[in-house]
N, C-alpha and C positions, 0 to 999 in steps of 0.2 A: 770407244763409243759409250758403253755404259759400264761401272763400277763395278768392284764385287765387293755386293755388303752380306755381312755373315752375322746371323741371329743363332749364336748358342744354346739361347734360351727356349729357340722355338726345337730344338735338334735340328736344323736344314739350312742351307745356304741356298741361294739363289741371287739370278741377277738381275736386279732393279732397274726395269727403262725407266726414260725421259717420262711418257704420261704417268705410269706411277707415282714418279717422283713428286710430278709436278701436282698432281693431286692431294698428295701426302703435306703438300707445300697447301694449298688453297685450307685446306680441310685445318691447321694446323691455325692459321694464319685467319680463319673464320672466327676459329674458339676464341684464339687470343683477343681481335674484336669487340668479341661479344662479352667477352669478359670484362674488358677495359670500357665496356657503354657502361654496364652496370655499375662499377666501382663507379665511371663517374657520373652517372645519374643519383645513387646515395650520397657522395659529398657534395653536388648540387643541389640536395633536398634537404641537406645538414645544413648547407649554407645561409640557405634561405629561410629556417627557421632561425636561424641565430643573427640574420638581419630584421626578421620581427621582433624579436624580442630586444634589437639594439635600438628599434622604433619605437618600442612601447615605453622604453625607459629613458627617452630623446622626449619622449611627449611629456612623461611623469613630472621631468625635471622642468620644461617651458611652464606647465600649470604650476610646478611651488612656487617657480620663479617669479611669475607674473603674481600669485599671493605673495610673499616676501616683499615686493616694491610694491603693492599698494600698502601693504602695512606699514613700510618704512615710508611712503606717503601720506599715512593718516600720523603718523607719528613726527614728521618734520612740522604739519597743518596744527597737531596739537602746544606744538613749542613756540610756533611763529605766533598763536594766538595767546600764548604764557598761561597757559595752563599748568604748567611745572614740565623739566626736564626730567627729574626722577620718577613722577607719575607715569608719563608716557613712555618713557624704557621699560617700567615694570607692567603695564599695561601692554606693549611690545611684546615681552617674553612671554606672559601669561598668555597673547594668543598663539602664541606658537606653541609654549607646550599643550595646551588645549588640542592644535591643529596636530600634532603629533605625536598624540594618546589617540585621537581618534583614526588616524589614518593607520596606527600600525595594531 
């Protein structure tokens, strides 16, 4: 019917019924729960700060991008009109180093 569990460390043996057990079982089985909400409530909170910041530099990169092809746009507009091909590359680079001296 029920075990004999022996606690050396308490000095005394005794015999463990069912609802003891089965509480020792709830109470065991609660902690572990509560434990495991936590953990993953913080890797869920880690998550989701490192999907911000995957957005914020998803955005960073659409905005140079869309600068980059308008300047490689003013820059084909300056060759189709023969303005010079060397002009406008170095007119090219000069805004971009410009644009990236100022942004960092």
């Amino acid at each position: 019917m029920s075990e004999y569990i022996s606690f050396p460390f308490f000095c005394y043996s005794f015999y463990m019924d069912e609802f003891l057990r089965m509480n020792v079982f709830f109470v065991v089985t609660t902690v572990v729960v509560i434990v495991l909400g936590i953990l993953l409530a913080v890797v869920l909170w880690r998550v989701q700060r490192i999907l911000k910041n995957v957005e914020y530099i998803s955005k960073q990169v659409v905005s140079e991008s869309d600068i980059i092809r308008q300047d490689l746009r003013e820059m084909r507009g300056e060759i189709r009109e023969g303005k010079g091909r060397l002009k406008s590359l170095f007119g090219f680079l000069r805004k971009s180093a410009k644009r990236a001296t100022k942004d960092s």
